[in-house]
Predicted model as a PDB file, atoms N, CA, C, CB and O in Angstrom, pLDDT in the B-factor column:
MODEL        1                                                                  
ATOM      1  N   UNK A   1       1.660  12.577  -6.253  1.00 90.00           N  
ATOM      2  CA  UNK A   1       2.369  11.795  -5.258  1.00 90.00           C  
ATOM      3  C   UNK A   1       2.915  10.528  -5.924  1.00 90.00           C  
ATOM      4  CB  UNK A   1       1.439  11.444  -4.057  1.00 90.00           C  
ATOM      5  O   UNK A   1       2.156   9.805  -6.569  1.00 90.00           O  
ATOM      6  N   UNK A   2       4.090  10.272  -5.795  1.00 97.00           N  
ATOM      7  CA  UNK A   2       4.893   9.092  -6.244  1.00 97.00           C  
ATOM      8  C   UNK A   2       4.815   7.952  -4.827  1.00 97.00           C  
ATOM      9  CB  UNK A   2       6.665   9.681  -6.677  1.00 97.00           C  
ATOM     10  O   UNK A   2       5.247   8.250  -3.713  1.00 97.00           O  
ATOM     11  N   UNK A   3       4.491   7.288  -5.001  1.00 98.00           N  
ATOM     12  CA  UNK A   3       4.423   5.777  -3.742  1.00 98.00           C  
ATOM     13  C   UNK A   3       5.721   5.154  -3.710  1.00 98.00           C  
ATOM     14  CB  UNK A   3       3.254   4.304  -4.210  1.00 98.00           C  
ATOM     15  O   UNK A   3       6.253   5.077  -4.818  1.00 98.00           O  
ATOM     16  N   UNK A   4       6.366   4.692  -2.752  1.00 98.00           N  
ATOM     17  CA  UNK A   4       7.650   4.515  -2.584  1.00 98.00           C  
ATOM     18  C   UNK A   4       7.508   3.321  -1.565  1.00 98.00           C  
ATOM     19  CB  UNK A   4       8.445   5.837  -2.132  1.00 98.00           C  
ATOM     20  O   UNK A   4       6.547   3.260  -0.799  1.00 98.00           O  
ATOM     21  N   UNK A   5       8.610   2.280  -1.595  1.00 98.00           N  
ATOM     22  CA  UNK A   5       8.371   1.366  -0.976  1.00 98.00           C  
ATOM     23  C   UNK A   5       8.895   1.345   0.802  1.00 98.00           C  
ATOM     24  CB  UNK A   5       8.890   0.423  -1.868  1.00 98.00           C  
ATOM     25  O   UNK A   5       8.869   0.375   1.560  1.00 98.00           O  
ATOM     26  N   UNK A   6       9.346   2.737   1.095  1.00 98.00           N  
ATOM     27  CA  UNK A   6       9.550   2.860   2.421  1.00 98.00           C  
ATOM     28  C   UNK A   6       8.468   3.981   2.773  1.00 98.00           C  
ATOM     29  CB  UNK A   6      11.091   3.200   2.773  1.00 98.00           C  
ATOM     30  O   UNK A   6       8.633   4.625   3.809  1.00 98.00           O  
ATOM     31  N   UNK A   7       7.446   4.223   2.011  1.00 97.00           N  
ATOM     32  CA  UNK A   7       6.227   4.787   2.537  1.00 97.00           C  
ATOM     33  C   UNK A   7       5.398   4.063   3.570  1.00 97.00           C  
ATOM     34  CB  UNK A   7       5.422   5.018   1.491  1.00 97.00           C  
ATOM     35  O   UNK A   7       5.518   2.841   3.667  1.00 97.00           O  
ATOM     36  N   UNK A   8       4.232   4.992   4.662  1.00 95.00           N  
ATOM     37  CA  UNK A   8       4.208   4.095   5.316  1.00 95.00           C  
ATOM     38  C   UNK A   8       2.430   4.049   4.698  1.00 95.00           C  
ATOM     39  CB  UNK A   8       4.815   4.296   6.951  1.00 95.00           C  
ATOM     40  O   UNK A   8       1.788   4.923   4.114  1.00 95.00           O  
ATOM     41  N   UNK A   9       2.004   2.532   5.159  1.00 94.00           N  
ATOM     42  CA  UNK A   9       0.334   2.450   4.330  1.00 94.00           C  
ATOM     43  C   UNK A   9      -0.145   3.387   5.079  1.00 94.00           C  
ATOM     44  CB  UNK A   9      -0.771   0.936   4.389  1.00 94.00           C  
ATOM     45  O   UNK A   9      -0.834   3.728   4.118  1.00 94.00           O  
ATOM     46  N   UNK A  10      -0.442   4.136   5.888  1.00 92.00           N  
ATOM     47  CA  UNK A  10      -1.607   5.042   6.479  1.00 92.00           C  
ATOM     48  C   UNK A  10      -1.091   6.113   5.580  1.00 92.00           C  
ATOM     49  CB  UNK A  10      -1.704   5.411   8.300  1.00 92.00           C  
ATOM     50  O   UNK A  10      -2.084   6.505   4.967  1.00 92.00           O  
ATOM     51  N   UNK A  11      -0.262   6.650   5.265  1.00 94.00           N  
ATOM     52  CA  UNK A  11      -0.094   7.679   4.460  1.00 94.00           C  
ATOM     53  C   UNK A  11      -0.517   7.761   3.134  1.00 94.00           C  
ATOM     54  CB  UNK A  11       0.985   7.891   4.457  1.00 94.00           C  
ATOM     55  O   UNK A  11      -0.904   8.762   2.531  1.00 94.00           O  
ATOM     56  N   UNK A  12      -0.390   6.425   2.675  1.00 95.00           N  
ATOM     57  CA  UNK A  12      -0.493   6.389   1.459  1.00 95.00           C  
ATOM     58  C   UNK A  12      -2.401   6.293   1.054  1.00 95.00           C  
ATOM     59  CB  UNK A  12       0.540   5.092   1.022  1.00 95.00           C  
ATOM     60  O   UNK A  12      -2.991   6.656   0.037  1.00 95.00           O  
ATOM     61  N   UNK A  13      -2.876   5.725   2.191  1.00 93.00           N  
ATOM     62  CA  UNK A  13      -4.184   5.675   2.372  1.00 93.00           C  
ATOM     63  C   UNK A  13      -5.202   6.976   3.046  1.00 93.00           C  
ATOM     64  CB  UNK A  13      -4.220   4.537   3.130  1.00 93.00           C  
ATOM     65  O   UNK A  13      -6.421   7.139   2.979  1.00 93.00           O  
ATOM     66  N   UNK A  14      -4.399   7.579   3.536  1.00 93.00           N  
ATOM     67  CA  UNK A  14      -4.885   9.141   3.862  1.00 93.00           C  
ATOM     68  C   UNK A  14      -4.664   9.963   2.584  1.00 93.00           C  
ATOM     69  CB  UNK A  14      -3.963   9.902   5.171  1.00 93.00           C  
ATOM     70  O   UNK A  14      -5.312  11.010   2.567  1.00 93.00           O  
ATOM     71  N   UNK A  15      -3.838   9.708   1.430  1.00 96.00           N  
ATOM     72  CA  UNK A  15      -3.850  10.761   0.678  1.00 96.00           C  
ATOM     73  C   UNK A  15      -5.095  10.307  -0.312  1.00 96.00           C  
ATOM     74  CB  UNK A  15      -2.377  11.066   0.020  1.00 96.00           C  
ATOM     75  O   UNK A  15      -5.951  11.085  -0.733  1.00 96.00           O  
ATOM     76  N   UNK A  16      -5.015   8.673  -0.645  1.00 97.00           N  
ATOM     77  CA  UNK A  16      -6.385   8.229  -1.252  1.00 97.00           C  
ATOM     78  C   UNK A  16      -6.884   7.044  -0.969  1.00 97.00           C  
ATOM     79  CB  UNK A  16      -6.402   8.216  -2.568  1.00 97.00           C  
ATOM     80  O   UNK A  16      -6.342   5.952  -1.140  1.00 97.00           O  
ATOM     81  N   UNK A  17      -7.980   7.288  -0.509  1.00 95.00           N  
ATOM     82  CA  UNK A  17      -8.422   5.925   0.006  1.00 95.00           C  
ATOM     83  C   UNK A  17      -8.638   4.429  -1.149  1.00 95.00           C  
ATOM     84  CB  UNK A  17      -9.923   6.322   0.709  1.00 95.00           C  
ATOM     85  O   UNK A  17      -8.484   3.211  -1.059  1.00 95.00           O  
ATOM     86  N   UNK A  18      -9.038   5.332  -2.112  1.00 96.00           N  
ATOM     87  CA  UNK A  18      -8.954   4.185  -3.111  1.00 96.00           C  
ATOM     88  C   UNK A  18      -7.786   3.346  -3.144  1.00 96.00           C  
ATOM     89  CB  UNK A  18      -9.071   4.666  -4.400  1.00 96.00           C  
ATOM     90  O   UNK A  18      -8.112   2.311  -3.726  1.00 96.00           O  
ATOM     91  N   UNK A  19      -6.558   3.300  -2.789  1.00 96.00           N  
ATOM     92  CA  UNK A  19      -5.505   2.648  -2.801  1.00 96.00           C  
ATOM     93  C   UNK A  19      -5.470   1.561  -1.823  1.00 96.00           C  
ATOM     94  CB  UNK A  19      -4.546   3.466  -2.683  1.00 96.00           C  
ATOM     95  O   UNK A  19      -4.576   0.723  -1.700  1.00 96.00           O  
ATOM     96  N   UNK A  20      -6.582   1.677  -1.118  1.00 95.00           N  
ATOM     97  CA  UNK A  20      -7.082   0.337   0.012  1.00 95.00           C  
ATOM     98  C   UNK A  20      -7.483  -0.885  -0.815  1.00 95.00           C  
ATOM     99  CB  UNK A  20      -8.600   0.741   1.057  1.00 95.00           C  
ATOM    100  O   UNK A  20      -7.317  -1.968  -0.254  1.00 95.00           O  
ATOM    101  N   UNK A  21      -8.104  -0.897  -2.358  1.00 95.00           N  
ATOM    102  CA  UNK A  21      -7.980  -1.940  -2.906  1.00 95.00           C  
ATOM    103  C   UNK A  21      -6.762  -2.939  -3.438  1.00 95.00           C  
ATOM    104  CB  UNK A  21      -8.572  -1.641  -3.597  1.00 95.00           C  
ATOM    105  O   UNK A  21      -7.012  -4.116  -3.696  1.00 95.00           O  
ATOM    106  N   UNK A  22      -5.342  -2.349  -3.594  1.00 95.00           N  
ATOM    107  CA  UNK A  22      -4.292  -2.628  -3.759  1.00 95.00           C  
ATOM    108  C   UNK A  22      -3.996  -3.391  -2.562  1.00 95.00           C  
ATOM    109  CB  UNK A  22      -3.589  -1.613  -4.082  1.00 95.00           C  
ATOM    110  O   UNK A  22      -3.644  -4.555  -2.750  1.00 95.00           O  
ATOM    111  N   UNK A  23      -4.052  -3.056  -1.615  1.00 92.00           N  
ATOM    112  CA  UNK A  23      -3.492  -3.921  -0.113  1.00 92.00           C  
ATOM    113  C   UNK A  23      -4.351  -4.832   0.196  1.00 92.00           C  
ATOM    114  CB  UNK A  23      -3.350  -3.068   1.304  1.00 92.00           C  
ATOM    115  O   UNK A  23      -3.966  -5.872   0.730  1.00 92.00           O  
ATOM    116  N   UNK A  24      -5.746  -4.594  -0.099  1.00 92.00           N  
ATOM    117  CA  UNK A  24      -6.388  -5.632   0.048  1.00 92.00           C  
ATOM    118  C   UNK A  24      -6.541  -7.406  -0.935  1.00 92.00           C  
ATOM    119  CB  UNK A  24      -7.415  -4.881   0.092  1.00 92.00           C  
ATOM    120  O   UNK A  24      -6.810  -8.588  -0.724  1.00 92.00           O  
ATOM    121  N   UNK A  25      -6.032  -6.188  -2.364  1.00 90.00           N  
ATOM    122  CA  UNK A  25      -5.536  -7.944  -2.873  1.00 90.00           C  
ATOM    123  C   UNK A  25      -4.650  -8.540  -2.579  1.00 90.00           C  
ATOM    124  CB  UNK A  25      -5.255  -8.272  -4.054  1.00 90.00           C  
ATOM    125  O   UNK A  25      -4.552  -9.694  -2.997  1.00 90.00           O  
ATOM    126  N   UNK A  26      -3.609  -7.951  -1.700  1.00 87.00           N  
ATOM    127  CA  UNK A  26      -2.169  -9.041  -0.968  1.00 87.00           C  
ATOM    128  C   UNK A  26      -2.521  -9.161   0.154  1.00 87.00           C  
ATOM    129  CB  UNK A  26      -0.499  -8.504  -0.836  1.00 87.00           C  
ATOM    130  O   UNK A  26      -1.589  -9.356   0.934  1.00 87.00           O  
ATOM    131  N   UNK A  27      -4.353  -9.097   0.958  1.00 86.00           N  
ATOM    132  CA  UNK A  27      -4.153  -9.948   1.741  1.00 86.00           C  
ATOM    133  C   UNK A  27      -4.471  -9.220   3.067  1.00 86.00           C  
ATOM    134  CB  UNK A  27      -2.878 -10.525   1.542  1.00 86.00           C  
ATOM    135  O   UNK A  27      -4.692  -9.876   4.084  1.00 86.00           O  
ATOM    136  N   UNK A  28      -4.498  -7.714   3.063  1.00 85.00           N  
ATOM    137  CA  UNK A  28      -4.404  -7.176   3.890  1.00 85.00           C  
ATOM    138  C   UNK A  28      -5.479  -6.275   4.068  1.00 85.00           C  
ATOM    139  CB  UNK A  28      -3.389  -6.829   3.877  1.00 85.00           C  
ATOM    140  O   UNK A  28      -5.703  -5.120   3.707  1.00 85.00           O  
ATOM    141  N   UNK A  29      -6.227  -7.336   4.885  1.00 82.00           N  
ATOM    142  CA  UNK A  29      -7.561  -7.126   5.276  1.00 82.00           C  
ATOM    143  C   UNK A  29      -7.921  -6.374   6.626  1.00 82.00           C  
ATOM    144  CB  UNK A  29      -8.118  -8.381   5.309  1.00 82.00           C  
ATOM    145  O   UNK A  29      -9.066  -6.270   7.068  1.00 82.00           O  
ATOM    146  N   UNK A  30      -6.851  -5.901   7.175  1.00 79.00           N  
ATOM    147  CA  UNK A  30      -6.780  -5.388   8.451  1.00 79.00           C  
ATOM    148  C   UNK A  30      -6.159  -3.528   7.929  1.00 79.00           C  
ATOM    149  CB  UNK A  30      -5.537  -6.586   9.568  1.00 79.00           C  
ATOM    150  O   UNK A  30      -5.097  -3.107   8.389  1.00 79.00           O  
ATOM    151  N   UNK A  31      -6.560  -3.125   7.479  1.00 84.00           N  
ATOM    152  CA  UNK A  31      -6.050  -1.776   7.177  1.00 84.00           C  
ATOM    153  C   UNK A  31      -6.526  -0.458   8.009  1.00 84.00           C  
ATOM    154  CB  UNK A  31      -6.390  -1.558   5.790  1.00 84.00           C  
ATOM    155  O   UNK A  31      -6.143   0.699   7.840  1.00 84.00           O  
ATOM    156  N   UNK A  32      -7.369  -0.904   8.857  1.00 80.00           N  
ATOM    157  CA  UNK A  32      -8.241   0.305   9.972  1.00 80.00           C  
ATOM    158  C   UNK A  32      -6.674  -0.475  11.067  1.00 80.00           C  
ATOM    159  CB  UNK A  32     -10.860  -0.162  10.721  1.00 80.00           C  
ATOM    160  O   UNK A  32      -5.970   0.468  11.429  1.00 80.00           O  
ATOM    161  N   UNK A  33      -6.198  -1.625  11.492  1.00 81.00           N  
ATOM    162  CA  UNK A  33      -5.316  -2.003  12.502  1.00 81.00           C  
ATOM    163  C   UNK A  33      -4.192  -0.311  12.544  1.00 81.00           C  
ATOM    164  CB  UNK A  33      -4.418  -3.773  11.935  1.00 81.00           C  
ATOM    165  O   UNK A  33      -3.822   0.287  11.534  1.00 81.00           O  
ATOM    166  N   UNK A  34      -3.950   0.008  13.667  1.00 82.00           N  
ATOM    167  CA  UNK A  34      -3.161   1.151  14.129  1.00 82.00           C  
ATOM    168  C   UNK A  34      -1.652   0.427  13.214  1.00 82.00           C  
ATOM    169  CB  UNK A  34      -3.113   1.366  16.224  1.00 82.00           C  
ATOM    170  O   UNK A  34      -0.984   1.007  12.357  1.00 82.00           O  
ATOM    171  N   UNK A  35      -1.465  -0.891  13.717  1.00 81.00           N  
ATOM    172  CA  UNK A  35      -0.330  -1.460  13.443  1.00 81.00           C  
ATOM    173  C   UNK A  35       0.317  -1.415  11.665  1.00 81.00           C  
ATOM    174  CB  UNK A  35      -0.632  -2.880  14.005  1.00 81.00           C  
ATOM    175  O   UNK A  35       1.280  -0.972  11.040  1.00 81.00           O  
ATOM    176  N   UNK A  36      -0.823  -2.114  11.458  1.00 81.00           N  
ATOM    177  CA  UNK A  36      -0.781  -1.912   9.729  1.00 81.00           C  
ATOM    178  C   UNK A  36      -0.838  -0.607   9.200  1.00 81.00           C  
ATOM    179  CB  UNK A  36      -1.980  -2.574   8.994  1.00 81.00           C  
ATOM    180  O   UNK A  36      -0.128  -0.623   8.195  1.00 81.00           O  
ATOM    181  N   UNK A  37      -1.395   0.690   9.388  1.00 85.00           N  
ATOM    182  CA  UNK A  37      -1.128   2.004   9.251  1.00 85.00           C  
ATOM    183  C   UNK A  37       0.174   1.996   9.626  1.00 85.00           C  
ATOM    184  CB  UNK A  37      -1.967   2.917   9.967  1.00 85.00           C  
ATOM    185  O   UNK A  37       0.837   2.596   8.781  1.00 85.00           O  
ATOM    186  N   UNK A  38       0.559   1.756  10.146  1.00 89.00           N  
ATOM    187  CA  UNK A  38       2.459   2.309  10.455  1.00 89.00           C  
ATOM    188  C   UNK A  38       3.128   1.523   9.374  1.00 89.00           C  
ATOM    189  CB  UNK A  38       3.383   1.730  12.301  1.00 89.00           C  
ATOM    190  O   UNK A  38       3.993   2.167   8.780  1.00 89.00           O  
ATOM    191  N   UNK A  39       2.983   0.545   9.052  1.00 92.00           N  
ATOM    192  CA  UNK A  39       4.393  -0.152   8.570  1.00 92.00           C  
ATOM    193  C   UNK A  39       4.185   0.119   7.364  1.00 92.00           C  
ATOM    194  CB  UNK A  39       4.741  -1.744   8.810  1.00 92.00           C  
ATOM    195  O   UNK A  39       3.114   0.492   6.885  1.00 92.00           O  
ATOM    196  N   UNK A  40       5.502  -0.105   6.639  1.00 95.00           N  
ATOM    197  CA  UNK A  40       5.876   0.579   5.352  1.00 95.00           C  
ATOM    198  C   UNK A  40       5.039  -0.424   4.129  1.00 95.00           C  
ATOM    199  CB  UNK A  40       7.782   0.615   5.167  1.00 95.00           C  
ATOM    200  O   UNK A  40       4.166  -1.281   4.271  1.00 95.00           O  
ATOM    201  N   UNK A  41       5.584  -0.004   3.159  1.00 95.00           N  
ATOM    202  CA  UNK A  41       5.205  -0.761   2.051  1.00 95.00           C  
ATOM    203  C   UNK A  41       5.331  -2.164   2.060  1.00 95.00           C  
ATOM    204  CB  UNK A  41       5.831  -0.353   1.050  1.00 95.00           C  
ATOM    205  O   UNK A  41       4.536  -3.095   2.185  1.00 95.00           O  
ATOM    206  N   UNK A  42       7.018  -2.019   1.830  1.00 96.00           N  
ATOM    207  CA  UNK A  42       7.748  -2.868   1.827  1.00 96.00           C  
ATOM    208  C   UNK A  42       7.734  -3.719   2.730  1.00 96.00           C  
ATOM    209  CB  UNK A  42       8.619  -2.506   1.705  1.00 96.00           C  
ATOM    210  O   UNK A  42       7.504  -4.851   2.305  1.00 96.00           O  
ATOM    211  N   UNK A  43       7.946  -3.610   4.229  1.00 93.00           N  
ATOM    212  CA  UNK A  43       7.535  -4.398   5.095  1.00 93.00           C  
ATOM    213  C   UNK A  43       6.063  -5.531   4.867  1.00 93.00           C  
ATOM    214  CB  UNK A  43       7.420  -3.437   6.115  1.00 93.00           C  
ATOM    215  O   UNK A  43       5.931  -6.754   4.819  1.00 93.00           O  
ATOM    216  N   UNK A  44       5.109  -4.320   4.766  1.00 90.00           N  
ATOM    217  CA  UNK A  44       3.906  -5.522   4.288  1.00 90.00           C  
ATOM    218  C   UNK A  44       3.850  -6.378   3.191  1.00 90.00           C  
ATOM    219  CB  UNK A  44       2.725  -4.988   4.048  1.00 90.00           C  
ATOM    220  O   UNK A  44       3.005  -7.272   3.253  1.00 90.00           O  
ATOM    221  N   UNK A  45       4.687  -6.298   2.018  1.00 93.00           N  
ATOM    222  CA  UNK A  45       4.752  -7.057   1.037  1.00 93.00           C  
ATOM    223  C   UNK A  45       6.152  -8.165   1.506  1.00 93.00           C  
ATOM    224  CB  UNK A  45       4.873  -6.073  -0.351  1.00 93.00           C  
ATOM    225  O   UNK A  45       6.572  -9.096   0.819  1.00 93.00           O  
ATOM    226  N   UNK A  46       6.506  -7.868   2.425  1.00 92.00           N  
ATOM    227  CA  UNK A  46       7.447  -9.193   3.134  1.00 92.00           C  
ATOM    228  C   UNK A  46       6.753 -10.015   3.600  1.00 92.00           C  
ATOM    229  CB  UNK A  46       8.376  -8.959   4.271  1.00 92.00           C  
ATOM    230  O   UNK A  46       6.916 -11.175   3.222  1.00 92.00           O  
ATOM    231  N   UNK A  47       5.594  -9.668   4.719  1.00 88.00           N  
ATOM    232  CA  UNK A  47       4.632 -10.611   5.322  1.00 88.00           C  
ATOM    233  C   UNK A  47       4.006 -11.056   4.394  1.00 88.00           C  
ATOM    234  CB  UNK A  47       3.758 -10.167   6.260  1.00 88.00           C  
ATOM    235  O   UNK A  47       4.063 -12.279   4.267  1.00 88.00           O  
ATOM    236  N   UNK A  48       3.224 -10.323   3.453  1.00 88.00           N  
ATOM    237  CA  UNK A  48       2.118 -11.438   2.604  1.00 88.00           C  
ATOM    238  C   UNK A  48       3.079 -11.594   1.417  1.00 88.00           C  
ATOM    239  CB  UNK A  48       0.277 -10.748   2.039  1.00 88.00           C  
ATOM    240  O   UNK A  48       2.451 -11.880   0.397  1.00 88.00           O  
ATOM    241  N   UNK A  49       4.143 -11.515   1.264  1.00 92.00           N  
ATOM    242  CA  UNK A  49       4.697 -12.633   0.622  1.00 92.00           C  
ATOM    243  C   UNK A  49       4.406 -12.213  -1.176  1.00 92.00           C  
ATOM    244  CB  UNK A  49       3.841 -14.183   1.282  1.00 92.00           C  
ATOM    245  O   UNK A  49       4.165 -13.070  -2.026  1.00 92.00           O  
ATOM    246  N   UNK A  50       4.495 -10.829  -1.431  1.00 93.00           N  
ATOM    247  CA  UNK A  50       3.953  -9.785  -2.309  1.00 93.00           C  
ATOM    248  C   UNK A  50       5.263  -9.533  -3.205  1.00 93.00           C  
ATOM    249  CB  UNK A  50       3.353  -8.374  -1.447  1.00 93.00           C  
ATOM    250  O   UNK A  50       6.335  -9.503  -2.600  1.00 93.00           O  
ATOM    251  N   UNK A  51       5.263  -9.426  -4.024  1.00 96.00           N  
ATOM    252  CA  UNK A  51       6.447  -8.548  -4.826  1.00 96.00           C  
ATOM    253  C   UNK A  51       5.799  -6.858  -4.880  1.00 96.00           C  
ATOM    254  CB  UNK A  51       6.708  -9.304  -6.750  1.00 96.00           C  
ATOM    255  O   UNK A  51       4.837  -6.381  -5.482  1.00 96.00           O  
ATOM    256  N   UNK A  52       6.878  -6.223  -3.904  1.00 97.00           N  
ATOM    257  CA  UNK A  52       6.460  -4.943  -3.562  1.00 97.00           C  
ATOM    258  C   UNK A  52       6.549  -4.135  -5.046  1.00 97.00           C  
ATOM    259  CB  UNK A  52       7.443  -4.309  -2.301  1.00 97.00           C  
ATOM    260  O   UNK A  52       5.594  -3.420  -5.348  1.00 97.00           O  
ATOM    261  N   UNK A  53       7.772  -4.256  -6.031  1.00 97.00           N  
ATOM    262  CA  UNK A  53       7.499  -3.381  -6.898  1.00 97.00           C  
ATOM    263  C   UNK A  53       6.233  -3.724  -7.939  1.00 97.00           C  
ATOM    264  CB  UNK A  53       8.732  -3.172  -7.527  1.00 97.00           C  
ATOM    265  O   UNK A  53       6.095  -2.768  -8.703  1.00 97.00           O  
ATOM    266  N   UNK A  54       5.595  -4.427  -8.117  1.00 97.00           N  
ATOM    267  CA  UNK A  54       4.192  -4.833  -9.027  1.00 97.00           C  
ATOM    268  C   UNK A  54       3.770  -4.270  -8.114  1.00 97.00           C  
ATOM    269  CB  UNK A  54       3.540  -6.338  -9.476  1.00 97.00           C  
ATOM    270  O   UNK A  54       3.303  -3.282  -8.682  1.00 97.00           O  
ATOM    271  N   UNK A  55       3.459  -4.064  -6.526  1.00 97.00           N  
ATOM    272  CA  UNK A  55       2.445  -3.779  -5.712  1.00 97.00           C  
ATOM    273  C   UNK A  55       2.365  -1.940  -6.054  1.00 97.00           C  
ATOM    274  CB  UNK A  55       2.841  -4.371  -3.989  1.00 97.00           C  
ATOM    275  O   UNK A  55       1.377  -1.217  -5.933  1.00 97.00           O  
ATOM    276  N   UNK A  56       3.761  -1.555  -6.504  1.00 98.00           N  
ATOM    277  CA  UNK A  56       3.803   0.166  -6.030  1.00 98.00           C  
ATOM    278  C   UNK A  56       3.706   0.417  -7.517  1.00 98.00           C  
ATOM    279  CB  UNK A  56       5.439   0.999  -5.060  1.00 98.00           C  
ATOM    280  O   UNK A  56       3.594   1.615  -7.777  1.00 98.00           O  
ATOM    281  N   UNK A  57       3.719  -0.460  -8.654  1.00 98.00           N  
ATOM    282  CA  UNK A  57       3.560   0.247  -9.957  1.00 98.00           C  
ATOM    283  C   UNK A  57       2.065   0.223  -9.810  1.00 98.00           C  
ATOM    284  CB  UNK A  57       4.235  -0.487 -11.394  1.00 98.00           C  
ATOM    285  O   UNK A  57       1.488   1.286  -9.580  1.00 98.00           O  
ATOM    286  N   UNK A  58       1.475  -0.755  -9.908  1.00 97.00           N  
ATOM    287  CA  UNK A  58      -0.117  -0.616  -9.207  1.00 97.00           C  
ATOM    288  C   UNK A  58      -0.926   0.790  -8.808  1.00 97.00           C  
ATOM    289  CB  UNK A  58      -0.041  -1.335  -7.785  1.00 97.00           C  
ATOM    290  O   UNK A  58      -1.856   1.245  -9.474  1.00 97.00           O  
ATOM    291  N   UNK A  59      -0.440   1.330  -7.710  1.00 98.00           N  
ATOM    292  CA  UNK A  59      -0.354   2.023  -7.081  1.00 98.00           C  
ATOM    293  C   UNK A  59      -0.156   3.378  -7.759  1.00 98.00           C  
ATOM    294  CB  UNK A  59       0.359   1.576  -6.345  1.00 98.00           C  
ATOM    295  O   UNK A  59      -0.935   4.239  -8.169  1.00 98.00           O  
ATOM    296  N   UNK A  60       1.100   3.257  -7.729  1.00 98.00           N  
ATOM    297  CA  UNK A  60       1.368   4.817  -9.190  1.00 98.00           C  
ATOM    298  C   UNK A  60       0.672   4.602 -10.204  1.00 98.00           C  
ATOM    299  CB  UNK A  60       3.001   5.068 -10.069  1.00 98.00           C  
ATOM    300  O   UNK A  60       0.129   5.635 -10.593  1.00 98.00           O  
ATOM    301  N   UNK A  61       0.380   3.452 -10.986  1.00 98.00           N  
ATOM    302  CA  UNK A  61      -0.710   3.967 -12.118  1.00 98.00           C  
ATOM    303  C   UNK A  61      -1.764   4.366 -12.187  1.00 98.00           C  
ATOM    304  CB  UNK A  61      -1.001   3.392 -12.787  1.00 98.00           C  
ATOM    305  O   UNK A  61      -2.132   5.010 -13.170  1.00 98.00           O  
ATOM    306  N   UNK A  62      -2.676   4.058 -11.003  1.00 98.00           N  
ATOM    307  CA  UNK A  62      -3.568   4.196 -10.238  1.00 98.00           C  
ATOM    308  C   UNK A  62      -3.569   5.949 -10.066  1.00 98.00           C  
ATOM    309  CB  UNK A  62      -3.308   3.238  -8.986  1.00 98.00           C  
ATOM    310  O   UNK A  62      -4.357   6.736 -10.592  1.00 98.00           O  
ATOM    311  N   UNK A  63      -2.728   6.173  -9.400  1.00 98.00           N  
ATOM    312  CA  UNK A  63      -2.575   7.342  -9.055  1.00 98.00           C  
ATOM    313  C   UNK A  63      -2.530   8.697 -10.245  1.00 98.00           C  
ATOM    314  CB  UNK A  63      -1.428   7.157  -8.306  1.00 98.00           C  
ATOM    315  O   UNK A  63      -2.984   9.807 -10.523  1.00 98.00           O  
ATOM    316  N   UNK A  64      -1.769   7.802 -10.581  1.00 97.00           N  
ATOM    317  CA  UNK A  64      -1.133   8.601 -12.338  1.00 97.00           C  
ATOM    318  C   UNK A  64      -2.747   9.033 -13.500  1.00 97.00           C  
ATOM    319  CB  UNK A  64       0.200   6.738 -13.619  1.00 97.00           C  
ATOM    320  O   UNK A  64      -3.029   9.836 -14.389  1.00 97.00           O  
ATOM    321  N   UNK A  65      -3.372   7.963 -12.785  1.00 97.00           N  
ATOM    322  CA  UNK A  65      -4.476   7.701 -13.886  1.00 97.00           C  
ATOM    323  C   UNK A  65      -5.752   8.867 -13.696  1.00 97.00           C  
ATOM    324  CB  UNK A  65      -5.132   5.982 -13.668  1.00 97.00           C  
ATOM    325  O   UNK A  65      -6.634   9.183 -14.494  1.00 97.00           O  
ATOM    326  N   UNK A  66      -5.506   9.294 -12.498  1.00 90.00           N  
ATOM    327  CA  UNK A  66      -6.365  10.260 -11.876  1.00 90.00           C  
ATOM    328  C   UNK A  66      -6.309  12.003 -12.499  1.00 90.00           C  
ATOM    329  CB  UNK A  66      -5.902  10.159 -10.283  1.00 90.00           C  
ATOM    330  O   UNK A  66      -7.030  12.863 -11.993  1.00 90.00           O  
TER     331      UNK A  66                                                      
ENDMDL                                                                          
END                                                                             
């Protein structure tokens, strides 16, 4: 799976949960919220104020590394 910045976080967190540590270092401590499962990547790295592509290489290496 490639992570994309119009993915939405519940998806990306249903395929591995380990990727809940990534959102949680920008901040986003609410990841069980219905609300925060819907919104995209990108969107959440607007609110906490994140540079989404460091957030999704993260993410893919992570992934990659598996």
């Amino acid at each position: 799976m490639k992570v994309t910045k119009d993915m939405l976080i519940g998806d990306v967190l249903d395929f591995d949960r380990g990727t809940a540590e990534f959102f949680f270092e920008i901040g986003m401590h609410c990841l069980g919220c219905p609300a925060s499962r819907g919104e995209s990547i990108e969107d959440a790295c607007k609110v906490h104020g994140t540079d989404c592509e460091a957030l999704l290489a993260k993410i893919n290496a992570y992934l990659e590394s598996k």
